[in-house]
N, C-alpha and C positions, 0 to 999 in steps of 0.2 A: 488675593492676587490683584495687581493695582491694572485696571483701565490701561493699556501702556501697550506701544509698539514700538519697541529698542531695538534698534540696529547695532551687530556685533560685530566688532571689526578686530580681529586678530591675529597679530602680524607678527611676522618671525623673519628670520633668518637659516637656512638649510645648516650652514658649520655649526651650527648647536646643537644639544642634546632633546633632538626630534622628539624621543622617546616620553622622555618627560615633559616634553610643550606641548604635543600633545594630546597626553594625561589631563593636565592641566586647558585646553581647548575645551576636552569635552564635558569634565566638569564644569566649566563655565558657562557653555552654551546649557549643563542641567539643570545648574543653579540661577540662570537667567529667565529660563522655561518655568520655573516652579515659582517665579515673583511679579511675572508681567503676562497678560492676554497673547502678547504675540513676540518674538522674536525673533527676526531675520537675520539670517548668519552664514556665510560660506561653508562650503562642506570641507574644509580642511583651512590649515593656517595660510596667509595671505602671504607670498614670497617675495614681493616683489612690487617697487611704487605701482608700474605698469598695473599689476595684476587689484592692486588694493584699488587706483585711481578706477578700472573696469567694473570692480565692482561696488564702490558705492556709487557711481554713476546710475549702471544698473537698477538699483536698491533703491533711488532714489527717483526713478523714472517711475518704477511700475509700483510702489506702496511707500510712499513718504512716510518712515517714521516721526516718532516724537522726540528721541534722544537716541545719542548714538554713544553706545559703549567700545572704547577701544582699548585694546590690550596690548602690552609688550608681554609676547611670550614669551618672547628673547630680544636681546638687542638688536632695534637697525637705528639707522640713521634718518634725517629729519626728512628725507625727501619722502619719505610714508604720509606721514601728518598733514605738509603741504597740499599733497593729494587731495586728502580728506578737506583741509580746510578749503579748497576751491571749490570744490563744489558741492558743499554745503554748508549755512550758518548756523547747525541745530545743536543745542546745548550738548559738550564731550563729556563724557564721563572719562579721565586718563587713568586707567589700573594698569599694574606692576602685579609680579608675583615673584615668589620666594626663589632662590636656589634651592633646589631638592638636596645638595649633597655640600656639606662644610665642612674641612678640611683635609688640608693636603691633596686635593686635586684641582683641577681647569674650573673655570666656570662655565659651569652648564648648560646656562641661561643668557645672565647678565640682564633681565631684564630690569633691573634697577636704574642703571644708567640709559636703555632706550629710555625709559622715562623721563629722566631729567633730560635727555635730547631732545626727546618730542614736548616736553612743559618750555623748555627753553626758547623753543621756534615760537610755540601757543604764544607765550607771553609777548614777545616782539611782532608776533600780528597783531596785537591787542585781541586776543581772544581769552573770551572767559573761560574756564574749564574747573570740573571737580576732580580731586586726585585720591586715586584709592590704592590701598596699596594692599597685599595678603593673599593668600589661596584661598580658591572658591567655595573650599571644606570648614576656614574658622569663620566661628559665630562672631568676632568684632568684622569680620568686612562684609559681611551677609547683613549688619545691625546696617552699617553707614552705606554699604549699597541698598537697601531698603528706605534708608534717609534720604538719599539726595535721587531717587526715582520718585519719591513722593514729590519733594520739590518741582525734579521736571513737570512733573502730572499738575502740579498748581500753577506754573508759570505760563503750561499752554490753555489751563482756563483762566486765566488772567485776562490774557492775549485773547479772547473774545469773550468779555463778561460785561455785560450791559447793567449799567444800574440808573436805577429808574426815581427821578428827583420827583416830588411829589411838592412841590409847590417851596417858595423860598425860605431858607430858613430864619427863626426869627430875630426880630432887629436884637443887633449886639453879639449874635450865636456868631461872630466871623469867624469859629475853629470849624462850623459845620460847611462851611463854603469847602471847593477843591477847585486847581486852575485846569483846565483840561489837557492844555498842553503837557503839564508834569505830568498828570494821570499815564498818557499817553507813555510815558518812560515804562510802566510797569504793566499796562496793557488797559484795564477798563475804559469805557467810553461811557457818557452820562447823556441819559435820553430825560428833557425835561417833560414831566405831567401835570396837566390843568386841574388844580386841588379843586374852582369853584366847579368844572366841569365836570369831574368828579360827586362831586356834590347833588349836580341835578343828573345824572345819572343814577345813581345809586336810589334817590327816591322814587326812580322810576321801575326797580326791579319789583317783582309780581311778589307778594307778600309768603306765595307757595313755594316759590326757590327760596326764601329766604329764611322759612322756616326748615329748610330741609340742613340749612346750617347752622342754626340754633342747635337743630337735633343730635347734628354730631362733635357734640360738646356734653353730653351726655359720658358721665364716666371720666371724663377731665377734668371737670371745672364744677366744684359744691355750691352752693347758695345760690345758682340760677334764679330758683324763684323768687328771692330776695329784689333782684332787678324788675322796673318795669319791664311791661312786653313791647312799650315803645324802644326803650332801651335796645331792648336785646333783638329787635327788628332793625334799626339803625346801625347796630354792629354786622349783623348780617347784609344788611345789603350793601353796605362799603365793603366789605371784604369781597364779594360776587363781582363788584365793578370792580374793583382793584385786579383783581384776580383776570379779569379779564381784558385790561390793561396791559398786564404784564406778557401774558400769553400772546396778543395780539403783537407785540413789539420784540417776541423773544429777547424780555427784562430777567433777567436772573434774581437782582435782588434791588432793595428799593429803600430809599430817606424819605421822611412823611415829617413835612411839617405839621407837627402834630396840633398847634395851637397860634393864635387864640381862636383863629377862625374854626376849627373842629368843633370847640364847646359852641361860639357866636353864633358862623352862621348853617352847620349841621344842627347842632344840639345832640353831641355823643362824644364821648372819650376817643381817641385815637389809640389809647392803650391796649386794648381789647384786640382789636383786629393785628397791631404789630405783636403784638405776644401768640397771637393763632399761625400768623405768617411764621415766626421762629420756630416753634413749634414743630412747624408742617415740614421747614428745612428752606424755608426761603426767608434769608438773612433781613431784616427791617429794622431801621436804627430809628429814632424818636427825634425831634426837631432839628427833623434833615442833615442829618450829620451822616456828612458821607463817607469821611475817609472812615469812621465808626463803623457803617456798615460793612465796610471792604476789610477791614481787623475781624469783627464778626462773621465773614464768609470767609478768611483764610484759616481763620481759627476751627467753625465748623468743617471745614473741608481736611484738614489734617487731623482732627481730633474725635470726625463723626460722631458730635456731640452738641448738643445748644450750647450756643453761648449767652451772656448775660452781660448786658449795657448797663454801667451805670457810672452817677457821680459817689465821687467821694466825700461822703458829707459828715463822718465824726473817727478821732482815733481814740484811744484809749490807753495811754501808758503804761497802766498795771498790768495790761494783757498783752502789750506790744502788737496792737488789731487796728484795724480801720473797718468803715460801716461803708458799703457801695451800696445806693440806693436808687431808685426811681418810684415817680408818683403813683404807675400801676401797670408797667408792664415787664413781661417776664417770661419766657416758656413755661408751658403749664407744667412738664415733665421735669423741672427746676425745681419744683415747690418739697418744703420738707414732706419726710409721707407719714407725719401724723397728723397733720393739716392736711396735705394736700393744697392745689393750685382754689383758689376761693374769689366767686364774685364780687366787686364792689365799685363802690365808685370815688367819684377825682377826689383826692383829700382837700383840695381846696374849692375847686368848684364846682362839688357835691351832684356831678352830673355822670353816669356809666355810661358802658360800663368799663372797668377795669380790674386788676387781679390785686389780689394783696393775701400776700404769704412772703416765709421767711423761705431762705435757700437750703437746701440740702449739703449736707458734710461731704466735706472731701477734697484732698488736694485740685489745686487751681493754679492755671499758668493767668497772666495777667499782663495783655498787651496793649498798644496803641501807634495805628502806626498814623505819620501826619509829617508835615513840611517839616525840614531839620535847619534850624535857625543858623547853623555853622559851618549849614552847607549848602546856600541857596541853590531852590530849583532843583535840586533833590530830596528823598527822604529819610525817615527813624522809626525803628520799631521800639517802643518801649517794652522789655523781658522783665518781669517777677514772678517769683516762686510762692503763694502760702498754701492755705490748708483753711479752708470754708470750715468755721465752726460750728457743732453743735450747740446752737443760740437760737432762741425764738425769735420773730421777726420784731427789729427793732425801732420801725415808724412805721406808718400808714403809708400803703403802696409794698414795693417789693422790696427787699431790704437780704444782705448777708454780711456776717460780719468776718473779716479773715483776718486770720493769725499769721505775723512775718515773723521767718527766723531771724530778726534784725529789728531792734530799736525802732519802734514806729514815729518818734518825731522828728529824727534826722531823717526819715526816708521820704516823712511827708515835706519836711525843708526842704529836700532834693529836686520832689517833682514837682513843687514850687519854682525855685533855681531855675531850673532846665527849662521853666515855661507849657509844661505838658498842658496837652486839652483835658478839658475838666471831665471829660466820658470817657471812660474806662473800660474793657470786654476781658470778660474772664471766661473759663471752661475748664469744665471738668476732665484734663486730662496733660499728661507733663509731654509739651510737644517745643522744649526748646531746642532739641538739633535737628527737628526739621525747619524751625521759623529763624534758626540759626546760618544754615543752607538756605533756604529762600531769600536771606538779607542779602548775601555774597552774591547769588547768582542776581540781583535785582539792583545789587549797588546801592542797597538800604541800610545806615548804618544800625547796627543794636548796639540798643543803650541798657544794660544788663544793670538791673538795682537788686 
């Protein structure tokens, strides 16, 4: 059942077959009831602009939903819609449903054609809307109203999602910069954090908090003792400050310029603490790369699932595969489970600590959303499809290697071409018609390879 308060707005006309709309009412209001927390709905079909314009007025004085679902039960004309669309701007859900009875009599309904009357007036307000069409009883319109209510549900935490810049990213990373003002089209705001201040904070937490989160890595993470205890006291206590950075600012998720200064002038990996953050379920992308995070929090949020950063660093023709890697971070719950998530440190500056294992099997969506060069000042979500191999980890640091149902060297020519950012998020789970729907309703174009 999704977090969600849908307002149902269901309107008819009396010269129609009452009988059958509704039938169709009350199933809708059950089918609405059984997929969202809360549902507001008039207790019978709305007759009349008057009576609809009264009551989402109503509806919208004493419990603001999130989305509002409206239905032609039967046909009326466009002075319904208008109603609605004045007083209020909340994403429409527009459903249609079937004629109960085909051939050789009246139509019953006709709620096909309110639809195209009410999408007709939408579109010349310039208003966006989803359009569903089917009865409340089949499994295809119960699949894509489940679709585009997850949507709404991402779009209103969009609309207040704070992410938290952890110091700038580094020189030449310009994919990991974002302008605030575009941000602002799709909802996040960017709260910047003092990395050196950070810094002297963190060595200031008491060494008994910071073993109490050493501790609970127990059971996640093998070869701890392998790390020094400075090491693993140094991860703990960034994480403690971080942690209480975020909370203090109500940060949802955060970009960590993870180097040089981490290894310079901390003396510890940044990989460690962003893979405990993922983890945990609060999204952390590696050399501040923001629009990375925010791919990573849409992804987690539609997929209640870690996601995984990385670059694409080798393909392999024979297998039509590419290798996504990073130097050592990764959700521990990522890790294959005959390894397991395992300590270590920076493959090149040999300081912890960080993770190294390979990934776990199993289909993978693979996005990236960032500026769309074709269409300035707006954006693109980059969409693919593989399937995370059963393969040992194939460099130092985190590493998976995934199988495309398509020719891996024209694909990699492709996102070359196009200019894609060189971080990649994948997850374990096929969420392309809800990130299909969240492009539409955000005016994001997808780029589907």
């Amino acid at each position: 059942m999704l977090p969600l308060h849908v307002g149902f707005i269901a309107v008819g006309r009396s010269t129609f077959d009452l009988e059958s709309a509704n039938l169709y009412f009350e199933q809708s209001k059950k089918l609405l009831d059984s997929l969202v927390e809360t549902c507001t709905s008039s207790e019978s079909l709305l007759m009349s602009p008057e009576d609809t314009g009264q009551f989402v007025k109503e509806m919208m004085e004493d419990s603001k939903p999130d989305v509002l679902v409206v239905q032609t039960t039967t046909f009326v004309d466009a002075r319904f819609i208008k109603e609605i669309m004045d007083l209020s701007d909340l994403p429409i859900l527009l459903w249609g449903v079937r004629e109960p009875r085909v051939g050789g009599t009246r139509l019953s309904l006709n709620s096909m054609t309110g639809v195209n009357n009410l999408s007709n007036t939408l579109v010349a307000g310039g208003r966006k809307f989803a359009l569903l069409f089917g009865n409340p009883t089949e499994e295809a319109l119960i699949k894509e109203m489940t679709v585009q209510l997850r949507a709404a549900e991402l779009i209103g935490q969009l609309r207040t999602l704070k992410i938290g810049v952890l110091g700038k990213h580094p020189d030449g990373f310009f994919f990991s910069d974002a302008k605030p003002d575009m941000l602002s089209s799709i909802g996040p705001k960017l709260v910047e954090l003092d990395l050196q201040e950070a810094f002297r904070r963190a060595n200031d937490i008491p060494e008994a908090e910071a073993q109490k989160v050493i501790a609970s890595l127990n059971g996640k993470v093998n070869s701890l003792g392998s790390i020094p205890p400075e090491g693993l006291l140094k991860f703990a206590r960034f994480q403690t400050t971080l942690i209480q950075d975020l909370k203090r600012q109500n940060i949802s998720i955060v970009a960590v310029r993870c180097w040089p200064e981490f290894f310079n002038d901390y003396g510890a990996a940044a990989c460690s603490t962003v893979s405990s953050f993922i983890d945990s379920g609060i999204m952390a992308s590696c050399e501040a790369d923001i629009h990375g995070a925010i791919t990573m929090y849409i992804q987690q949020q539609l997929a209640a699932s870690a996601p995984y950063l990385g670059d694409l660093v080798h393909i392999d023709e024979s297998k039509d595969s590419g290798v996504f890697w990073h130097c050592g971070a990764g959700a521990f719950s990522l890790a294959r489970p005959d390894t397991g998530a395992v300590a270590g440190v920076h493959p090149n500056r040999q300081i912890g600590f960080t993770l190294e294992f390979g990934l776990k099997q199993g289909q993978v969506s693979i996005n990236r959303l960032g500026p769309n060069p074709s269409r300035p000042g707006t954006y693109r979500m980059l969409m693919m499809e593989g399937e995370a191999l059963d393969e040992p980890q194939k460099f130092l640091g985190t590493s998976v290697e995934v199988g495309f149902n398509q020719p891996i060297a024209p694909l990699f020519k492709k996102l070359m071409k196009l200019g894609f950012e060189p971080h990649y998020s994948l997850v374990y789970a096929n969420i392309n018609e809800e990130m299909k729907a969240l492009c539409e309703w955000l005016d994001i174009e997808p780029i589907v390879l």
